[in-house]
C-alpha positions as CSV (number, residue, x, y, z in Angstrom):
1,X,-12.7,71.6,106.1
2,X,-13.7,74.4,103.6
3,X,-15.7,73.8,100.6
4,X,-14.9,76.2,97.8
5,X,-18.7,77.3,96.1
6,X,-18.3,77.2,92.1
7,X,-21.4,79.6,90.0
8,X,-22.9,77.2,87.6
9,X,-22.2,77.0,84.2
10,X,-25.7,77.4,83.4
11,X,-26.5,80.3,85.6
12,X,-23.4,82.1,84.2
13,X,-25.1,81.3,80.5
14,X,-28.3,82.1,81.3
15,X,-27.5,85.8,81.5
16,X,-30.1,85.9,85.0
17,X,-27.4,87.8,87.8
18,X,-27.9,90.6,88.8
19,X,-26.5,94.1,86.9
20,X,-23.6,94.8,88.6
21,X,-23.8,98.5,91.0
22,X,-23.4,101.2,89.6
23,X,-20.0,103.2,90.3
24,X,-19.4,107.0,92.0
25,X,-18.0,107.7,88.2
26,X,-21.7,106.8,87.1
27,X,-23.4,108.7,89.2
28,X,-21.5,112.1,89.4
29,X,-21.7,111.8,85.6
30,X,-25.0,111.4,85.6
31,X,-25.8,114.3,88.3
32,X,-23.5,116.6,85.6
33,X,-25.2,115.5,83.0
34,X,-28.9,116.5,84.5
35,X,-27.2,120.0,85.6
36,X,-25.8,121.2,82.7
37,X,-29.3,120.1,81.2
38,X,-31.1,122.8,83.0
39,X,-28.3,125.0,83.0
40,X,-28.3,125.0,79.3
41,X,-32.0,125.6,79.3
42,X,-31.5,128.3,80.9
43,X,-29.0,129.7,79.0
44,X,-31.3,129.5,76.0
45,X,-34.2,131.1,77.4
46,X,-33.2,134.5,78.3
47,X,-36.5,135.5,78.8
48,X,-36.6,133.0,82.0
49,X,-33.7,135.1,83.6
50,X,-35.1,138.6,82.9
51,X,-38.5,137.4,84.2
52,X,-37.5,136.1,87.1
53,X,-35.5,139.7,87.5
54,X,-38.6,142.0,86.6
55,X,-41.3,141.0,89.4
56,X,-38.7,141.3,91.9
57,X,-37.2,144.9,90.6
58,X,-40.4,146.1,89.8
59,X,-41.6,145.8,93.7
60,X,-38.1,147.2,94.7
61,X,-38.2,150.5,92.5
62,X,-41.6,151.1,92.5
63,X,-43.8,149.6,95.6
64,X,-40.9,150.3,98.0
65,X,-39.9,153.2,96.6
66,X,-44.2,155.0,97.1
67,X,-43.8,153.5,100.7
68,X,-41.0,154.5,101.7
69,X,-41.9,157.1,103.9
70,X,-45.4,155.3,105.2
71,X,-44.0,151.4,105.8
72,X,-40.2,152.5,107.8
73,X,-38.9,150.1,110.3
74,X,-37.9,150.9,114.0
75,X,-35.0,148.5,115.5
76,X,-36.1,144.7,114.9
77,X,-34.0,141.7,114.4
78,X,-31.5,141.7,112.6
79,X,-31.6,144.7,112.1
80,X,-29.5,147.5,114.3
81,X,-31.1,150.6,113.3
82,X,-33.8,151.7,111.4
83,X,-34.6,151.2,108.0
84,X,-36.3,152.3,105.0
85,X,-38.6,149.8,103.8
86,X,-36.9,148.9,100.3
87,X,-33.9,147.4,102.6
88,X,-36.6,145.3,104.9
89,X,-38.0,143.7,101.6
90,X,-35.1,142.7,99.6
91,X,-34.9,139.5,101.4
92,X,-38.3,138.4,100.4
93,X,-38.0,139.6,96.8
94,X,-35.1,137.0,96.9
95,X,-37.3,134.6,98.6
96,X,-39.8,135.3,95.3
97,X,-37.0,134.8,93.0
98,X,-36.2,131.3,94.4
99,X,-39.9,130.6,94.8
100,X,-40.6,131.3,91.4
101,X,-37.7,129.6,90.3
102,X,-39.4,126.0,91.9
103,X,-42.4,126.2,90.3
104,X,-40.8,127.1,86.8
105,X,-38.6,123.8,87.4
106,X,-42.1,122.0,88.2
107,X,-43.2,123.4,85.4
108,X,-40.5,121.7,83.3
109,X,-41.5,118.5,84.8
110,X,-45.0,118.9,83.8
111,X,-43.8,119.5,80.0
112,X,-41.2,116.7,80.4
113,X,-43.7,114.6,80.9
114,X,-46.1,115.6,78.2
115,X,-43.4,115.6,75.6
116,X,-42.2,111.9,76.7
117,X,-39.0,113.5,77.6
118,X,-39.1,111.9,81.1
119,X,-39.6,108.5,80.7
120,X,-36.2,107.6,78.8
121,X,-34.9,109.7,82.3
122,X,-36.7,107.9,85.1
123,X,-35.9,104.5,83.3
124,X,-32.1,105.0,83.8
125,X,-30.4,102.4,86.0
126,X,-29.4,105.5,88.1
127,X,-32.2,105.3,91.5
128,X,-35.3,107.5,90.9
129,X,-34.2,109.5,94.0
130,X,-30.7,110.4,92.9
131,X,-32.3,111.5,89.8
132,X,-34.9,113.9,91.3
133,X,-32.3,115.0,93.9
134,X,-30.0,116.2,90.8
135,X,-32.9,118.0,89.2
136,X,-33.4,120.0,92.4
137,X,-29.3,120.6,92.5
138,X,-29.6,122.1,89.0
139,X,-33.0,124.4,90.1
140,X,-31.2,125.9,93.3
141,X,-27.9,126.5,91.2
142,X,-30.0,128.9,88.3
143,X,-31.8,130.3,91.6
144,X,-28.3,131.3,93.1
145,X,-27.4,133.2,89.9
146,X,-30.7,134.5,89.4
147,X,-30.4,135.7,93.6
148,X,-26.9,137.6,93.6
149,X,-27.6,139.7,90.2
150,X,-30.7,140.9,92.3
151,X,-28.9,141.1,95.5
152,X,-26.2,143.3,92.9
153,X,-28.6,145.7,91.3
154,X,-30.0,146.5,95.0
155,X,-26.8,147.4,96.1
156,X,-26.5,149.6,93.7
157,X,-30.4,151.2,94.7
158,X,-28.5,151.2,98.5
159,X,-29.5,147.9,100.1
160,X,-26.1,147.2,101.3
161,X,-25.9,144.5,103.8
162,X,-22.7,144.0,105.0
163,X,-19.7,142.4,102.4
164,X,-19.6,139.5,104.7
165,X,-23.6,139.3,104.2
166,X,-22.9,137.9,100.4
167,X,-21.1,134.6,101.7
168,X,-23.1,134.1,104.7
169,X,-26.3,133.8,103.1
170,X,-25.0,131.3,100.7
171,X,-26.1,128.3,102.6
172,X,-29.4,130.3,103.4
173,X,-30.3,130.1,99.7
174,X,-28.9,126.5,99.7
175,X,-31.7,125.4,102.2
176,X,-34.2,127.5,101.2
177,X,-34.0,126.3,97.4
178,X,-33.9,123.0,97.9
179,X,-37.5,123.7,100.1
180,X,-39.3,125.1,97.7
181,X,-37.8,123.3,94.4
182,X,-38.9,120.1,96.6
183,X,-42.3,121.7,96.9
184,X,-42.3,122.4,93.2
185,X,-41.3,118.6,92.7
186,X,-43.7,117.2,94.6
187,X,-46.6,119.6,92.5
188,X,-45.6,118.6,89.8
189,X,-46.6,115.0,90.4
190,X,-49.8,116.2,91.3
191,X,-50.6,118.6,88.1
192,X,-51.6,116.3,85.4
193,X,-51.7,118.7,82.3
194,X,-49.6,121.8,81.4
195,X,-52.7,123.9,80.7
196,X,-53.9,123.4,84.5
197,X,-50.7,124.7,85.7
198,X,-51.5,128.2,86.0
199,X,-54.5,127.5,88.1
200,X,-52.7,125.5,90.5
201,X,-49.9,128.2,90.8
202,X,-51.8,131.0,91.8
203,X,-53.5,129.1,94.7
204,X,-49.2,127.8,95.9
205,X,-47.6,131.0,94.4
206,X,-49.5,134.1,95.5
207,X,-50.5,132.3,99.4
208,X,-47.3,131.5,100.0
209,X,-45.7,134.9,99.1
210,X,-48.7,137.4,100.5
211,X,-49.2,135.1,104.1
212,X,-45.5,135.7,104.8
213,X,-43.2,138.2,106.6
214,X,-41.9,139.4,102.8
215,X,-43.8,142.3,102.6
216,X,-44.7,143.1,106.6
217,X,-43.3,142.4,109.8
218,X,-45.0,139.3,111.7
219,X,-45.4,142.0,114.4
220,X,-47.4,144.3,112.6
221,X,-49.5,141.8,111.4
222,X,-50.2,140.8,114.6
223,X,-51.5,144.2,115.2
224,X,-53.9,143.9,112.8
225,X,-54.8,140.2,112.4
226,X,-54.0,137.3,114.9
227,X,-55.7,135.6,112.4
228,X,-53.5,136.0,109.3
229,X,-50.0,136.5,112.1
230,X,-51.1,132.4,112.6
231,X,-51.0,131.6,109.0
232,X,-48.0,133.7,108.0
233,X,-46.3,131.3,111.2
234,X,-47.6,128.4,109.4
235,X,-46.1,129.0,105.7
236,X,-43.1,127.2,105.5
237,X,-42.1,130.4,103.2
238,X,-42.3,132.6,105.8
239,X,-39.5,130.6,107.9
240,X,-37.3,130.7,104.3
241,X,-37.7,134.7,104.0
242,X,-36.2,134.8,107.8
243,X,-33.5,132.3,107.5
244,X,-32.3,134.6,104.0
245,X,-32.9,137.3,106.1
246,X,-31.1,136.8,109.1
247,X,-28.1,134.8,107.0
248,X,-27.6,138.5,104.9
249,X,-26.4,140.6,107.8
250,X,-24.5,137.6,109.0
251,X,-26.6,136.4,112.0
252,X,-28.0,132.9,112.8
253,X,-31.3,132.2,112.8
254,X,-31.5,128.5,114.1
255,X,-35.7,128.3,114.9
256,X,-36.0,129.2,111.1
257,X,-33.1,126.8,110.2
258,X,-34.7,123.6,111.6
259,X,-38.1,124.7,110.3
260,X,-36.7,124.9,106.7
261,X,-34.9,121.8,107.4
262,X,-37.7,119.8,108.5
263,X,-40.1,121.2,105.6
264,X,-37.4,119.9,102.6
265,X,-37.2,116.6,104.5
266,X,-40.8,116.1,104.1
267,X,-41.4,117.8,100.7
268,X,-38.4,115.8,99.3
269,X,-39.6,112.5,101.1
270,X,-43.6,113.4,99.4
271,X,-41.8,114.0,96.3
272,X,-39.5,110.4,95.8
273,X,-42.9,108.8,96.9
274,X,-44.9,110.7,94.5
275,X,-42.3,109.6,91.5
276,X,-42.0,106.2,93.1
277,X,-42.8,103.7,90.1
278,X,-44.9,101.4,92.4
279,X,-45.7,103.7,95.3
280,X,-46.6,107.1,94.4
281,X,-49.2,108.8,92.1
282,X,-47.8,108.3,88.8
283,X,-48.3,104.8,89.9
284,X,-51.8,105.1,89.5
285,X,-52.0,106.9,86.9
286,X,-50.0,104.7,84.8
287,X,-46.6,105.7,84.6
288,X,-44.8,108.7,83.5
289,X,-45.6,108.7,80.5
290,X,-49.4,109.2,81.0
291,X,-49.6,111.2,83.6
């Protein structure tokens, strides 16, 4: 014998179920919604786009170009010849682009906040994770247009990878943006005020880039420091400039792969903790709207 269950009356009236879940339609419009929000930031500030253009082109035409003749490279992976040095840096000049590119996004967060532009975001019935996931979306896309008008103009300076190169290293940049957007996301919990920003930077920025294999080979940096070969090992950007590399002349690089994997796993996991209402540390600060 089955007994049919009937809702009360007065649970019906008194308005307390539960909001109903939100649909795929909901949530893809809200992810477009958040992208073509930064997208059309970026639009408007053309002076982002020719910034993020200048630090990389000014190391490519004129710090590669003076040692040229001094820093060459003989045979090394993934490379099949030798090369001048203005073709073994181009991968971590894209690496900067898309470094610099996650803490301007952070950066946005931090004035976000401020400006009380955040909160009527992060109170969306949309989960807080979803949310911070389609911010970093949005970063790596203006990264990948920011990357291939660089990776353009050095073709036309004579770094020419192989066609091929241009598609493969698409998922490369993928991987690596989300990393270091992630890591931007997760600073940006941390950095209370927009006027401590810069300080912070140059103690994540400049580390990151200068302990890496962007500018030097791990090898010869072995040669002169085990010290600072250790480090460069360590940086999570270091792993990021390989992957790019290796994925632009169209060759796998799975130890870097599973490192940059790993290292947005755990930034994005700090980062949805960090932003975590309850949890994290605008928690104890009081919200996002104070913090």
């Amino acid at each position: 014998m089955t007994v049919d269950t009937v809702t009360p009356a007065s649970d019906t009236a008194s308005g307390n179920r539960e909001p109903a879940p939100l649909g795929l339609l909901a949530y893809l419009r809200c992810a477009r919604g958040i992208v073509w929000r930064e997208s059309l930031r970026f639009i408007h500030q053309r002076e982002r786009f020719i910034a993020a253009l200048v630090r990389p082109l000014v190391w490519l035409f004129i710090f590669a170009a003076g040692f040229r003749a001094v820093l060459g490279l003989s045979i090394t992976e993934p490379y099949e010849t030798y090369i001048l040095y203005e073709i073994y840096i181009v991968p971590g000049l894209v690496g900067m682009i898309q470094l610099f590119n996650g803490m301007q996004s952070s950066l946005a967060m931090v004035y976000d906040r401020e400006m009380g532009n955040m909160r009527s975001l992060l109170v969306s019935p949309v989960p807080r994770w979803f949310l911070l996931t389609s911010k970093l979306i949005a970063g790596v896309a203006v990264s990948l247009a920011q990357v291939y008008v660089f990776l353009v103009i050095a073709r036309i300076w004579e770094v020419e990878p192989p066609l091929i190169g241009y598609l493969t290293v698409l998922p490369a940049l993928i991987l690596s943006g989300l990393m270091l957007g992630s890591l931007g996301l997760l600073l940006s919990s941390v950095i209370r005020q927009l006027e401590n920003f810069a300080g912070i930077m140059n103690f994540v920025i400049f580390p990151m880039f200068f302990l890496s294999s962007a500018l030097y080979p791990l090898w010869r940096m072995k040669e002169s420091s085990p010290l600072l070969h250790d480090l460069c090992l360590w940086n999570p950007f270091t792993h990021a400039v390989e992957l790019i590399r290796f994925a632009l002349y169209a060759k796998p690089n799975w130890e870097a792969t599973a490192i940059v994997i790993a290292c947005t796993a755990v930034f994005m996991g700090l980062a949805f903790f960090a932003y975590n209402p309850s949890k994290g540390m605008l928690a104890r600060r009081g919200g996002p709207g104070r913090a």
